[in-house]
Each structure stands twice: as C-alpha cells, then as structure tokens.
PDB file with one MODEL, atoms N, CA, C and O in Angstrom:
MODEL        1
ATOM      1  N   UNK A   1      94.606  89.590  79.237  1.00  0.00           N
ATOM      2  CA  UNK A   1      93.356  89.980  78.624  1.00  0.00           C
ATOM      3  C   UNK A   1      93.295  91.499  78.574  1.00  0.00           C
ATOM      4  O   UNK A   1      93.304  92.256  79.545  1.00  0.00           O
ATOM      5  N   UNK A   2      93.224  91.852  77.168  1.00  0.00           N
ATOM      6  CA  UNK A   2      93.559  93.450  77.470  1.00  0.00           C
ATOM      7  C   UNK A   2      92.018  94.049  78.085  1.00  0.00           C
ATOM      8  O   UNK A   2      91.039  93.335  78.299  1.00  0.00           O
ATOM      9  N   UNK A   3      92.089  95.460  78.289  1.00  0.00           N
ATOM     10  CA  UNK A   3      90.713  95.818  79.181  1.00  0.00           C
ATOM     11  C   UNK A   3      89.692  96.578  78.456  1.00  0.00           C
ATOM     12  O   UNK A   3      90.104  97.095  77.417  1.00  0.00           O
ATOM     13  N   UNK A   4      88.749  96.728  78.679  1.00  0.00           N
ATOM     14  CA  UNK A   4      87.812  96.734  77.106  1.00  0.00           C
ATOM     15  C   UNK A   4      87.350  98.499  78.035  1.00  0.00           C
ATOM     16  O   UNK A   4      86.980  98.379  79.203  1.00  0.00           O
ATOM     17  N   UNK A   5      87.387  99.328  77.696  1.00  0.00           N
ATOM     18  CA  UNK A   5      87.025 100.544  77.757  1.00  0.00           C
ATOM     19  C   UNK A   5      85.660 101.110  77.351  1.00  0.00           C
ATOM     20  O   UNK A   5      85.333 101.172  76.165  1.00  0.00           O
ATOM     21  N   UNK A   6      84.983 101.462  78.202  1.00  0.00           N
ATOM     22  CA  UNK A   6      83.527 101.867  78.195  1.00  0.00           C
ATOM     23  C   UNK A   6      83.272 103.491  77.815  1.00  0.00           C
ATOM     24  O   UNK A   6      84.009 104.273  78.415  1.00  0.00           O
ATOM     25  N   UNK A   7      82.217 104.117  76.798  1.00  0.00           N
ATOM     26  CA  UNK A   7      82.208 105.361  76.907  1.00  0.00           C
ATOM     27  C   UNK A   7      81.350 105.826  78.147  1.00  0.00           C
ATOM     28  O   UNK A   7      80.814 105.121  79.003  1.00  0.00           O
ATOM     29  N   UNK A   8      81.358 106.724  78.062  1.00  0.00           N
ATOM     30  CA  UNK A   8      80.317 107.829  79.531  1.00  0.00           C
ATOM     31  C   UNK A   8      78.601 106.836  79.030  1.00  0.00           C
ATOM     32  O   UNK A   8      78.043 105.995  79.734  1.00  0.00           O
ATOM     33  N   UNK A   9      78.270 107.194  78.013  1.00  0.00           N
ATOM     34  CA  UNK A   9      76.973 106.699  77.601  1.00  0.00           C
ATOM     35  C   UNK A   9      76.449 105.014  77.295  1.00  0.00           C
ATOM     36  O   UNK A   9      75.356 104.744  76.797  1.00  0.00           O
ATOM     37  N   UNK A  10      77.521 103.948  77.725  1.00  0.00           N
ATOM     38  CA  UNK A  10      77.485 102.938  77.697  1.00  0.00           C
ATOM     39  C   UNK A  10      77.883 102.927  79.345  1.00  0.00           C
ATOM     40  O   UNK A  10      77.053 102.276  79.980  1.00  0.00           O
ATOM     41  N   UNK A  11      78.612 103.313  79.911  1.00  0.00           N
ATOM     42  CA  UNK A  11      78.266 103.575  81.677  1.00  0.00           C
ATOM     43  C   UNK A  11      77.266 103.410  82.318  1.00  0.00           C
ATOM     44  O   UNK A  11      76.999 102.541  83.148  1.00  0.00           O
ATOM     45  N   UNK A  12      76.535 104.465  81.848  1.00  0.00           N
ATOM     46  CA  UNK A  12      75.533 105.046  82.069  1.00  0.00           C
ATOM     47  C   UNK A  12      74.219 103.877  81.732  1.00  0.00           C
ATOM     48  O   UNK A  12      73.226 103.452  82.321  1.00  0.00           O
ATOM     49  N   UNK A  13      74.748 103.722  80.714  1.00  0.00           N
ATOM     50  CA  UNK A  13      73.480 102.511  80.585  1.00  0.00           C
ATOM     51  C   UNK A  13      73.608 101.281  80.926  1.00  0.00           C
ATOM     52  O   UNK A  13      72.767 100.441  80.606  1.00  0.00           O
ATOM     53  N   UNK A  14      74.585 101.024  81.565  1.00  0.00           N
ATOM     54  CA  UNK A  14      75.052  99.601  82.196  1.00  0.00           C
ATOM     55  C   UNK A  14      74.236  99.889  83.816  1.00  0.00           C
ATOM     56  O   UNK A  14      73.308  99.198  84.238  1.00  0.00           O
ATOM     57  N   UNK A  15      74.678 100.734  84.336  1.00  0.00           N
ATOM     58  CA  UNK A  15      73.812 101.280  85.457  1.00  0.00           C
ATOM     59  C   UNK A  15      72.671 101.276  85.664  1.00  0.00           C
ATOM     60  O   UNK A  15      72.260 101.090  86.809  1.00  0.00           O
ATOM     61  N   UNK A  16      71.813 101.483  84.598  1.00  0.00           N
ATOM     62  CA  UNK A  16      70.889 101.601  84.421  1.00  0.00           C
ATOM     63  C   UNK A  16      70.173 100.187  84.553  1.00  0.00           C
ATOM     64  O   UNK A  16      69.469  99.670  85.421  1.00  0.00           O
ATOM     65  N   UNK A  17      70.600  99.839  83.467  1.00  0.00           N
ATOM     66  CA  UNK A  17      70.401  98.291  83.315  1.00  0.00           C
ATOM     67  C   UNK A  17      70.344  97.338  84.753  1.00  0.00           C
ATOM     68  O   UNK A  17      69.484  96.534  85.115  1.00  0.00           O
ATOM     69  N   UNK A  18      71.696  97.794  85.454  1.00  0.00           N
ATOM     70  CA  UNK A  18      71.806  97.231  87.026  1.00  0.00           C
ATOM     71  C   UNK A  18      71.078  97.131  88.055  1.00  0.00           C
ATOM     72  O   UNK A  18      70.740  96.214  88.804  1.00  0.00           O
ATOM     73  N   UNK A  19      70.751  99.017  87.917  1.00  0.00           N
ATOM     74  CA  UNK A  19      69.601  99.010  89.120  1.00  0.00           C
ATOM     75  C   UNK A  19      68.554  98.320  88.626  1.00  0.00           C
ATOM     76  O   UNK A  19      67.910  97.871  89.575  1.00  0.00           O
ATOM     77  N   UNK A  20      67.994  97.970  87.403  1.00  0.00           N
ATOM     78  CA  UNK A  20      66.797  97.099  87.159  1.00  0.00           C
ATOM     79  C   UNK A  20      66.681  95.912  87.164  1.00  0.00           C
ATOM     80  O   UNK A  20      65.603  95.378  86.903  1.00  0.00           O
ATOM     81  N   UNK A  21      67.885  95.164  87.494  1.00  0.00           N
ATOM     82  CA  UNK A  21      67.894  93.657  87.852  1.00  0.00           C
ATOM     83  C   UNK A  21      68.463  93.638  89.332  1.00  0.00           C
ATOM     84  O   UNK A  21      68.702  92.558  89.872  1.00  0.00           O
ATOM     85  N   UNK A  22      68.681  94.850  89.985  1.00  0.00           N
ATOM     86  CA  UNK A  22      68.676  94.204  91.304  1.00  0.00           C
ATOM     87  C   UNK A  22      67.982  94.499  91.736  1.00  0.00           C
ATOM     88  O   UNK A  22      67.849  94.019  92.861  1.00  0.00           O
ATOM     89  N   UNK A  23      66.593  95.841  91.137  1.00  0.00           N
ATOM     90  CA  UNK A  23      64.886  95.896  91.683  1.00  0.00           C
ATOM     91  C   UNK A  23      64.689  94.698  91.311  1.00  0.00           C
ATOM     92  O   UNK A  23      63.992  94.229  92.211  1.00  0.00           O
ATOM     93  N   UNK A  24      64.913  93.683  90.338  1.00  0.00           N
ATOM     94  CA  UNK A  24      64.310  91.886  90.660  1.00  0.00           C
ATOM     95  C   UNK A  24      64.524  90.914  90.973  1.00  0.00           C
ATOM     96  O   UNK A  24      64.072  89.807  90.679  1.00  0.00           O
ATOM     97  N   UNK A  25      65.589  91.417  91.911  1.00  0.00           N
ATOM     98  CA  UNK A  25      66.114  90.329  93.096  1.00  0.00           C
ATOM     99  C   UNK A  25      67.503  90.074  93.070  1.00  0.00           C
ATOM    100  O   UNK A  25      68.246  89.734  93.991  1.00  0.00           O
ATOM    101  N   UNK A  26      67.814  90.353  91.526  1.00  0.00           N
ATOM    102  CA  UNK A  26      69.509  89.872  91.535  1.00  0.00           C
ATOM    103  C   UNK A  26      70.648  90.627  92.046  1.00  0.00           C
ATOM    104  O   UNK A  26      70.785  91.848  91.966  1.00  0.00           O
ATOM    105  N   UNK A  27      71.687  89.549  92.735  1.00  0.00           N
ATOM    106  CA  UNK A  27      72.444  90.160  93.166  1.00  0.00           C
ATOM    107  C   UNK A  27      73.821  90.738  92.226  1.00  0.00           C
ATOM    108  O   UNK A  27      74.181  90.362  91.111  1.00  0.00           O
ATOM    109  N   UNK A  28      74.422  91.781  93.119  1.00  0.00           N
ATOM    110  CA  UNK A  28      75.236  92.383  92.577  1.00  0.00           C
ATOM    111  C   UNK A  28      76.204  91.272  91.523  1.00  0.00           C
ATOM    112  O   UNK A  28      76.353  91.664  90.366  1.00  0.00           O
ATOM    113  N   UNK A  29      76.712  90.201  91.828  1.00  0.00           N
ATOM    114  CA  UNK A  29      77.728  89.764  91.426  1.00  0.00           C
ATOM    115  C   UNK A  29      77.018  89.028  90.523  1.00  0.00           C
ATOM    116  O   UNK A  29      77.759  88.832  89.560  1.00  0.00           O
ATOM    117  N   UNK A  30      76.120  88.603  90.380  1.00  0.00           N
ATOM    118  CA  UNK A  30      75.727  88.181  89.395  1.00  0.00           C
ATOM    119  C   UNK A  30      75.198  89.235  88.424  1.00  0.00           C
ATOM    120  O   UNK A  30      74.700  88.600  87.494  1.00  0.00           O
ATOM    121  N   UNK A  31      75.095  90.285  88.244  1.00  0.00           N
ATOM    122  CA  UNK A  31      74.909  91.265  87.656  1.00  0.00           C
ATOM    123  C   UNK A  31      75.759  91.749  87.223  1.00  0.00           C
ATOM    124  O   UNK A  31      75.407  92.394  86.236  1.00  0.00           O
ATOM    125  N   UNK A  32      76.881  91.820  87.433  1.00  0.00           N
ATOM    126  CA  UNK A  32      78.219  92.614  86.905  1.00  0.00           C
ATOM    127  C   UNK A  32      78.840  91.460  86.247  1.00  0.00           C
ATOM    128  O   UNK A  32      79.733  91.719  85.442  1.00  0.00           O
ATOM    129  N   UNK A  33      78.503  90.130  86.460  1.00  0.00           N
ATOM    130  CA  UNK A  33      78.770  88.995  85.623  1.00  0.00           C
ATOM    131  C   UNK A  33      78.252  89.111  83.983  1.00  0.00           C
ATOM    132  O   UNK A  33      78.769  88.811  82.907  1.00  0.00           O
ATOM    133  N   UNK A  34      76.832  89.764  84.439  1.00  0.00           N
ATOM    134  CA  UNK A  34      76.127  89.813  83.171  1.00  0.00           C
ATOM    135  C   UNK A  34      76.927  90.587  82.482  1.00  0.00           C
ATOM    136  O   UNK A  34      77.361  90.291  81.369  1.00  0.00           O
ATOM    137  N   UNK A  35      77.183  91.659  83.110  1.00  0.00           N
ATOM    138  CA  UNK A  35      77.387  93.446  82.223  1.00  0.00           C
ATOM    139  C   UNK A  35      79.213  93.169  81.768  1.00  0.00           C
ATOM    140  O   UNK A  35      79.837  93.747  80.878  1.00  0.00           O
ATOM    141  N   UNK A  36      79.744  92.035  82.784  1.00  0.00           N
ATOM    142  CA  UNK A  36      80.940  91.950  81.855  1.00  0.00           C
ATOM    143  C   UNK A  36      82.120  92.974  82.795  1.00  0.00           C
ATOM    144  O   UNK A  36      83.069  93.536  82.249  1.00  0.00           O
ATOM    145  N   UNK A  37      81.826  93.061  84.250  1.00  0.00           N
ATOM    146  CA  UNK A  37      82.540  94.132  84.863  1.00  0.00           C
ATOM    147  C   UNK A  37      82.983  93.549  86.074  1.00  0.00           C
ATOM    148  O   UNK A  37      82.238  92.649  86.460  1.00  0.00           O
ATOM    149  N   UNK A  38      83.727  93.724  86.620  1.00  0.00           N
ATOM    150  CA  UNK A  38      83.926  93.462  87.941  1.00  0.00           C
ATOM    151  C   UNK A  38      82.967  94.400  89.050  1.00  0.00           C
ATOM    152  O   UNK A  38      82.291  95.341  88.634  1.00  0.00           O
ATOM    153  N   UNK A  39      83.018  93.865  91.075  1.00  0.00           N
ATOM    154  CA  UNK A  39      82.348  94.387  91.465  1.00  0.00           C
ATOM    155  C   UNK A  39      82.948  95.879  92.160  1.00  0.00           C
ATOM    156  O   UNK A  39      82.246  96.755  92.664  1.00  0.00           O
ATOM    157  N   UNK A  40      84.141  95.885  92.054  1.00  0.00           N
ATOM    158  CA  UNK A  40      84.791  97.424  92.337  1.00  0.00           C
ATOM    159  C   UNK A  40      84.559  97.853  90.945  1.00  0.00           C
ATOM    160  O   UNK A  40      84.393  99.054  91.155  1.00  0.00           O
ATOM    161  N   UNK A  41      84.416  97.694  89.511  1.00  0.00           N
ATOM    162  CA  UNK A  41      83.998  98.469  88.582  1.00  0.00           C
ATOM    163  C   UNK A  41      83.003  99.045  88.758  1.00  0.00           C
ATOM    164  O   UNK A  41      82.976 100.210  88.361  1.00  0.00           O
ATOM    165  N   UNK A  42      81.952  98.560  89.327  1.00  0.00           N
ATOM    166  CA  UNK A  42      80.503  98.566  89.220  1.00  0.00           C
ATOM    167  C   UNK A  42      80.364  99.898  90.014  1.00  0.00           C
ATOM    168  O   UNK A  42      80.126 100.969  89.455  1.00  0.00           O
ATOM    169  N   UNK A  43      80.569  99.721  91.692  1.00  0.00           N
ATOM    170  CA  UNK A  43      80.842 100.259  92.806  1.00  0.00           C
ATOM    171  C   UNK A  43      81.767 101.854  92.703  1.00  0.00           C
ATOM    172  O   UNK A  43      81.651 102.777  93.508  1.00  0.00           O
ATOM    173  N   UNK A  44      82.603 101.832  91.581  1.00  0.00           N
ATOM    174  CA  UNK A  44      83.153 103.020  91.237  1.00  0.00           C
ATOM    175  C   UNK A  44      82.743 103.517  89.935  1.00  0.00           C
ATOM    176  O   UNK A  44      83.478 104.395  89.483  1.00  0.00           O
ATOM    177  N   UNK A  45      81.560 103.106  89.080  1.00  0.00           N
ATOM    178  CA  UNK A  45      81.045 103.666  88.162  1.00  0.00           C
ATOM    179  C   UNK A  45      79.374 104.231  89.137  1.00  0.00           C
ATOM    180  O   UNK A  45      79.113 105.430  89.042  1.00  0.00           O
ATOM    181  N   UNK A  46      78.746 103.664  89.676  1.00  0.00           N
ATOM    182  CA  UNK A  46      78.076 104.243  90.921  1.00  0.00           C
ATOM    183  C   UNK A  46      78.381 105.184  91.560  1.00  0.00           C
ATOM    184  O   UNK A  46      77.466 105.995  91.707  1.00  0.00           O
ATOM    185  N   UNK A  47      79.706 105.529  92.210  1.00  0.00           N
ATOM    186  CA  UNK A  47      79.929 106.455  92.576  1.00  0.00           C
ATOM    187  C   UNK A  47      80.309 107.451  91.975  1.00  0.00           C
ATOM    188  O   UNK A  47      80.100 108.584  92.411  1.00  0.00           O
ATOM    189  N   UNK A  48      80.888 107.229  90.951  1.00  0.00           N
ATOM    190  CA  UNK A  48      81.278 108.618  89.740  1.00  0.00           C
ATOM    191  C   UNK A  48      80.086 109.193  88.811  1.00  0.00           C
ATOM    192  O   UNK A  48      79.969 110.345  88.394  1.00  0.00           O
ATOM    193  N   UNK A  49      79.273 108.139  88.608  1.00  0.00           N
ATOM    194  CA  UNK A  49      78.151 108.557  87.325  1.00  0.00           C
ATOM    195  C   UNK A  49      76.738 107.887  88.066  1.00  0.00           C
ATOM    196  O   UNK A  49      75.808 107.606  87.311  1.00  0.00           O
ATOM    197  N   UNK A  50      76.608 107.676  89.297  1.00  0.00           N
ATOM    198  CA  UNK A  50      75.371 107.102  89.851  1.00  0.00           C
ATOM    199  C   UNK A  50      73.562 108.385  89.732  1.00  0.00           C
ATOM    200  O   UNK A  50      72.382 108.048  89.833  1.00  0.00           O
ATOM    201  N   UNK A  51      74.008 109.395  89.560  1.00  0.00           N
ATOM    202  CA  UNK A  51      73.176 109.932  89.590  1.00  0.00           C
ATOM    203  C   UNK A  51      72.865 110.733  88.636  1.00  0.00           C
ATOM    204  O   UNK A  51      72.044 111.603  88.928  1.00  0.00           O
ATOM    205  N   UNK A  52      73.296 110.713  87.504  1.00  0.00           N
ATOM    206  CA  UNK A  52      73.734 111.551  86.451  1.00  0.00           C
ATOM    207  C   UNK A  52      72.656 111.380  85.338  1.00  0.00           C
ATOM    208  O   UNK A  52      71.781 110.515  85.371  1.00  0.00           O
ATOM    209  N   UNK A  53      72.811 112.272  84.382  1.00  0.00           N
ATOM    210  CA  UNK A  53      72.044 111.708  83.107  1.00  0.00           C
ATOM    211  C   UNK A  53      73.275 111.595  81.640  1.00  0.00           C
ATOM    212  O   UNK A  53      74.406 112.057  81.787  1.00  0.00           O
ATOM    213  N   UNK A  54      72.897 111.011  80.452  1.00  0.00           N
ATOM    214  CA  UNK A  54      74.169 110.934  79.458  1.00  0.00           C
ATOM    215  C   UNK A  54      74.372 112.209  79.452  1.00  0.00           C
ATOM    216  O   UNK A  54      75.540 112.455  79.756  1.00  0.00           O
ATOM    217  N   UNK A  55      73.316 113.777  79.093  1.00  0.00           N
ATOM    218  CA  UNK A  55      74.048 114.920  78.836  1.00  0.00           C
ATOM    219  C   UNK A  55      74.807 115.201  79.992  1.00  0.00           C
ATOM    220  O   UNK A  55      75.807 115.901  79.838  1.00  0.00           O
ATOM    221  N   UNK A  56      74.509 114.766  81.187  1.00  0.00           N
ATOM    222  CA  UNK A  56      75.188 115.665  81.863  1.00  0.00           C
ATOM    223  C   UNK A  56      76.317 115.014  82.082  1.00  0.00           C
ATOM    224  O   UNK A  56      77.048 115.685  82.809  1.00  0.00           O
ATOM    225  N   UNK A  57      76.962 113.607  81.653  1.00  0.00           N
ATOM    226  CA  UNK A  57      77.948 112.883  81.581  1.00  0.00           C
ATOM    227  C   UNK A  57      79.173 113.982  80.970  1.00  0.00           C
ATOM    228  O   UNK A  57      80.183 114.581  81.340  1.00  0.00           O
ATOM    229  N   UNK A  58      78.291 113.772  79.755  1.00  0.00           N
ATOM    230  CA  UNK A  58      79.503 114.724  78.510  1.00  0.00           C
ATOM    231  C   UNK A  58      79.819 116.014  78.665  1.00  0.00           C
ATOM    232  O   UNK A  58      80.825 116.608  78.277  1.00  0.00           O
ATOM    233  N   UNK A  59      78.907 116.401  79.249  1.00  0.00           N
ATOM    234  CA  UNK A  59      79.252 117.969  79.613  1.00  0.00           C
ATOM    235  C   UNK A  59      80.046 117.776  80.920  1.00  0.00           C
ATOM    236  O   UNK A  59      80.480 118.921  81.041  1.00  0.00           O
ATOM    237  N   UNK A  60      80.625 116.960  82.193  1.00  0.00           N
ATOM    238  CA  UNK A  60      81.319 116.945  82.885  1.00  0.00           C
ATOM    239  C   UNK A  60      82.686 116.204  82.356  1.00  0.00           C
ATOM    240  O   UNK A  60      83.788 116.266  82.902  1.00  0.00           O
ATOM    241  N   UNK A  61      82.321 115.437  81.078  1.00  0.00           N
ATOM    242  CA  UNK A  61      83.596 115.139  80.232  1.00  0.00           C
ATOM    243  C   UNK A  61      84.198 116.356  80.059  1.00  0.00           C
ATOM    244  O   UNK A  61      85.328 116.608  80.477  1.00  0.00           O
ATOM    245  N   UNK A  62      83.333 117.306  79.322  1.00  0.00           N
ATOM    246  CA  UNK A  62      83.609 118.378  78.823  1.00  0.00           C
ATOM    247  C   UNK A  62      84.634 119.016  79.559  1.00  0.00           C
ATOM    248  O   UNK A  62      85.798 119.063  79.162  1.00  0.00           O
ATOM    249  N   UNK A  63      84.208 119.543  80.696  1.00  0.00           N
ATOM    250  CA  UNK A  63      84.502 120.293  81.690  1.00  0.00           C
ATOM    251  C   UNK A  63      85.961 119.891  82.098  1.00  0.00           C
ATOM    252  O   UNK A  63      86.808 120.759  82.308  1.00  0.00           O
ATOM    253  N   UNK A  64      86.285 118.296  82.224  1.00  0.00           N
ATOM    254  CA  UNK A  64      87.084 118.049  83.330  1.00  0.00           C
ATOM    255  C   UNK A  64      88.708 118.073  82.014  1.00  0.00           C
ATOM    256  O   UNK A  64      89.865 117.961  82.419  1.00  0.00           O
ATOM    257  N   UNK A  65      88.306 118.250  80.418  1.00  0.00           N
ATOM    258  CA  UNK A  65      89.485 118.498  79.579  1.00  0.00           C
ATOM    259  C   UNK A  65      89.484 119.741  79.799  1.00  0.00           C
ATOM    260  O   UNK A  65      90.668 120.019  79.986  1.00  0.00           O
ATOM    261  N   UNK A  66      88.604 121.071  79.934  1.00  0.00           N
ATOM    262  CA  UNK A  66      89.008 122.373  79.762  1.00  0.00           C
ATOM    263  C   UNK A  66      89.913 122.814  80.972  1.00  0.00           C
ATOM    264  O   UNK A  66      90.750 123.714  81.036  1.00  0.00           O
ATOM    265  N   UNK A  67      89.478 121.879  81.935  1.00  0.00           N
ATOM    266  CA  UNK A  67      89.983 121.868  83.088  1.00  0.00           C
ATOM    267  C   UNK A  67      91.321 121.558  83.091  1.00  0.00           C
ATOM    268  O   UNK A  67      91.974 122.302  83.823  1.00  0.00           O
ATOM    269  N   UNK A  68      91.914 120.757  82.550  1.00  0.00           N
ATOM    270  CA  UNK A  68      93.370 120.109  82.539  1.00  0.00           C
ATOM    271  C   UNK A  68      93.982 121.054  81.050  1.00  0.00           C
ATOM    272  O   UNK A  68      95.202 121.121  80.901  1.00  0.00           O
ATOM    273  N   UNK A  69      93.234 121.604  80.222  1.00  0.00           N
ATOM    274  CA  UNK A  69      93.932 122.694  79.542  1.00  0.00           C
ATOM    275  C   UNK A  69      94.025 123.800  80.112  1.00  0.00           C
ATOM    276  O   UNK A  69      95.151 124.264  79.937  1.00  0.00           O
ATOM    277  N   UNK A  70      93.247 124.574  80.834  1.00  0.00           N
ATOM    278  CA  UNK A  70      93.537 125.610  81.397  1.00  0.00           C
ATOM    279  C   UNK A  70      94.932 125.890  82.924  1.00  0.00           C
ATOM    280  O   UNK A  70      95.592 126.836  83.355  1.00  0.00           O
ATOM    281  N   UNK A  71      94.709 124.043  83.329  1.00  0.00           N
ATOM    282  CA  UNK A  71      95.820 123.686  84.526  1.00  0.00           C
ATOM    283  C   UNK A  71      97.132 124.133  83.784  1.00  0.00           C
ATOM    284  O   UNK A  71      97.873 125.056  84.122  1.00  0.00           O
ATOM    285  N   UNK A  72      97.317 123.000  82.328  1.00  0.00           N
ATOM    286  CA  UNK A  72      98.557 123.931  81.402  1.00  0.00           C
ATOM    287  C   UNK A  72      99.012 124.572  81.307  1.00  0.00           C
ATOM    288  O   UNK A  72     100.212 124.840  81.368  1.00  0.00           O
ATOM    289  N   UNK A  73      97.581 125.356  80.989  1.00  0.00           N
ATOM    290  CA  UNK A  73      98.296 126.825  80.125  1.00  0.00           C
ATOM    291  C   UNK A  73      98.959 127.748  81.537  1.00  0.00           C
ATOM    292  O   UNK A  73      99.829 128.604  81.377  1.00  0.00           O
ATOM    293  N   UNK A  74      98.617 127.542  82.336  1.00  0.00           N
ATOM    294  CA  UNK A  74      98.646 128.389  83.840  1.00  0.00           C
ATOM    295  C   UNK A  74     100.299 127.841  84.126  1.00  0.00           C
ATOM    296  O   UNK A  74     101.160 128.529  84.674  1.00  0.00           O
ATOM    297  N   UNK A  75     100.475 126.566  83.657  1.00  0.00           N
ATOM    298  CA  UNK A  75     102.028 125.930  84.576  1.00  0.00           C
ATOM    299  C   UNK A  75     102.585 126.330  83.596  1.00  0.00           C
ATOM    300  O   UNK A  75     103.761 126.253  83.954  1.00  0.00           O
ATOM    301  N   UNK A  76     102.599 126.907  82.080  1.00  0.00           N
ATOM    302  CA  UNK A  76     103.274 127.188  81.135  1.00  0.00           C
ATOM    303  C   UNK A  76     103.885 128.594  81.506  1.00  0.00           C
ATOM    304  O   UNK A  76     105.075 128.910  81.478  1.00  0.00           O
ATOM    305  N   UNK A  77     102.791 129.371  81.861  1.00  0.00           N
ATOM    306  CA  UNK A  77     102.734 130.970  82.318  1.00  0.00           C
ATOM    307  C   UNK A  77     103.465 131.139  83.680  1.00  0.00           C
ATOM    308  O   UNK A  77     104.394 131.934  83.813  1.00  0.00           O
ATOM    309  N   UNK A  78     103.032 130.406  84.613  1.00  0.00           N
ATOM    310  CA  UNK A  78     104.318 130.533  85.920  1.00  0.00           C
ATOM    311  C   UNK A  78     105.451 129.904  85.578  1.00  0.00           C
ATOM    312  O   UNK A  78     106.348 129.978  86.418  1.00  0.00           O
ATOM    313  N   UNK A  79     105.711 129.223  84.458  1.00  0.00           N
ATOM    314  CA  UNK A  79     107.389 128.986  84.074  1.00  0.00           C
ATOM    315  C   UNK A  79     107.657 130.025  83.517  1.00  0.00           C
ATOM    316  O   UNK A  79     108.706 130.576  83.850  1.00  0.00           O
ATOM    317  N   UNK A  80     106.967 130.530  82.677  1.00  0.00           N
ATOM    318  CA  UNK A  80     107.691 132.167  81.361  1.00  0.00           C
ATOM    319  C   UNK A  80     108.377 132.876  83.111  1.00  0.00           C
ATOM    320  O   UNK A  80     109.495 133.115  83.568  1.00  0.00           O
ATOM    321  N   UNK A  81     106.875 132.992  83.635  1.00  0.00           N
ATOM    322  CA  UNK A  81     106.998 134.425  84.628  1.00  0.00           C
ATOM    323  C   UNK A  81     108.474 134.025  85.458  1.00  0.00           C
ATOM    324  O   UNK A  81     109.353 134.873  85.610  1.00  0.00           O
ATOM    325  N   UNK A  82     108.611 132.532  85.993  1.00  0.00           N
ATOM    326  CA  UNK A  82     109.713 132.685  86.819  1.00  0.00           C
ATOM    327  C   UNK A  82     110.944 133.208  86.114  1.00  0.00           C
ATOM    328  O   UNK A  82     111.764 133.982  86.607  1.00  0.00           O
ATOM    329  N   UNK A  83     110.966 132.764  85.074  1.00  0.00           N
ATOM    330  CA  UNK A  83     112.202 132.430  83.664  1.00  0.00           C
ATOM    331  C   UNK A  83     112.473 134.059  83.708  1.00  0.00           C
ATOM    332  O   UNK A  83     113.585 134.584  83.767  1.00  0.00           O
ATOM    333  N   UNK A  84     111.396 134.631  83.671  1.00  0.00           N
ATOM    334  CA  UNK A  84     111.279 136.343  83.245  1.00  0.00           C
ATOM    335  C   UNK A  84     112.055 136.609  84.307  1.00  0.00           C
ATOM    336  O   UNK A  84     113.165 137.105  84.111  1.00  0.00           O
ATOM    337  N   UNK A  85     111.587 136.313  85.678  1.00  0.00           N
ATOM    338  CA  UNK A  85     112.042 136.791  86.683  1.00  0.00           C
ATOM    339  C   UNK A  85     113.579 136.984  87.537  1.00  0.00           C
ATOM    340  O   UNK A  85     114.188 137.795  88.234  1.00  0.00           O
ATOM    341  N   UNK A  86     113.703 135.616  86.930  1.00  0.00           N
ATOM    342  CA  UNK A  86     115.189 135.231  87.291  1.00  0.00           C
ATOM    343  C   UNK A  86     116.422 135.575  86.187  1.00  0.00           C
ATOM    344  O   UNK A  86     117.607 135.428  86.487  1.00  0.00           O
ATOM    345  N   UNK A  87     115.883 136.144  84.621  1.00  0.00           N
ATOM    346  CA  UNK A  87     117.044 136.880  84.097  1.00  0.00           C
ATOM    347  C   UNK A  87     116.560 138.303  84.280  1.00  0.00           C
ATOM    348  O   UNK A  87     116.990 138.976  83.343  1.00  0.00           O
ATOM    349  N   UNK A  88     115.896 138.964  85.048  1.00  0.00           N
ATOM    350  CA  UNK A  88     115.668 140.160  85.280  1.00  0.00           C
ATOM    351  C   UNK A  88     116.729 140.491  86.480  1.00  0.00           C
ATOM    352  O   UNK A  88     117.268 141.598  86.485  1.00  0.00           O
ATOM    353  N   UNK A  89     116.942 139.811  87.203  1.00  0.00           N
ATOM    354  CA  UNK A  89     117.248 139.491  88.467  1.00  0.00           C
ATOM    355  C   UNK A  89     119.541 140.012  88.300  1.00  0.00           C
ATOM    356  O   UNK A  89     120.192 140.808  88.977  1.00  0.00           O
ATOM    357  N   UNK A  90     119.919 139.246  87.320  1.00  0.00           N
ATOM    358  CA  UNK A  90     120.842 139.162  86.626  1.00  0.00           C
ATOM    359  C   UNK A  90     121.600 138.250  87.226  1.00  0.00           C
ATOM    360  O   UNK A  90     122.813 138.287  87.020  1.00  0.00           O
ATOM    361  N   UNK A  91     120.985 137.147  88.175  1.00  0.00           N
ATOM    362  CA  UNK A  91     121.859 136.015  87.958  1.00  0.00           C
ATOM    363  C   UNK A  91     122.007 135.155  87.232  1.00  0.00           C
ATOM    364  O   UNK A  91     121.067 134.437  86.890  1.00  0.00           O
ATOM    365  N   UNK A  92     123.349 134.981  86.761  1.00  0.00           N
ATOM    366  CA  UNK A  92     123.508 134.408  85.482  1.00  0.00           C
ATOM    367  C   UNK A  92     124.479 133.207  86.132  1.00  0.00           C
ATOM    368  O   UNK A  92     124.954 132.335  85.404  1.00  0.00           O
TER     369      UNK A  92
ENDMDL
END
C-alpha cells in the first residue's frame, strides 16, 4: 500500500481535528482510525507541529530548505578550499 503524504497544512488540521474528538471522549486509536494515520504518526506529528500555527508551519518549512542549501553551499566551499590547499602545498 503505497503511503499517502500529508502537507504541513493538512497536519495541522488533522491535529486539530484530534484534539477535538478526544475533548469528547474519544480515544486516540480510534481517532487516528478516523484521520487515516497510525498511532506513532499521530504522536510524531504532535510532537513536531503540536503547537504551531499553518504560517508558522511554512515558514519553518521555509527555513529548514535554506538551511540544507546553505549546509551545501558551505561543504562545496570547504572542498574548493581543501582542493586549493593541497595543490598549493605541491603534493602531487
């Protein structure tokens, strides 16, 4: 069964949705039955996005690509620099 992929703002509103049926009694597993998730899905979308709002979802989307481009560009730049370093060096 392939795995059906959720955006930040359908997360977010599954959560939402959650805490309001288990303020009316229902339990977790029957709740994540509803939403179509397992209960470590649930339990690790709680802990990643439990307190959040949608903007501030996307803007930590945001963040966490500039983040892994800037990791790049940095491992690109300490390869030039070693590369630089080691034919400066003149071992060949």
């Amino acid at each position: 069964m392939p795995r059906k992929r959720f955006t930040v703002e359908q997360i977010i509103q599954n959560l939402r949705e959650a805490e309001v049926e288990l303020a009316h009694g229902k339990t977790i597993g029957l709740v994540c039955k509803q939403l179509g998730i397992t209960d470590q899905t649930y339990y690790r979308w709680r802990k990643e996005y439990g307190g959040i709002r949608t903007d501030q979802a996307k803007r930590l989307k945001d963040l966490e690509k500039e983040n892994a481009r800037l990791k790049r560009l940095l491992a690109d730049a300490e390869l030039d620099k070693a590369i630089l370093k080691e034919a400066a060096s003149g071992n060949f």
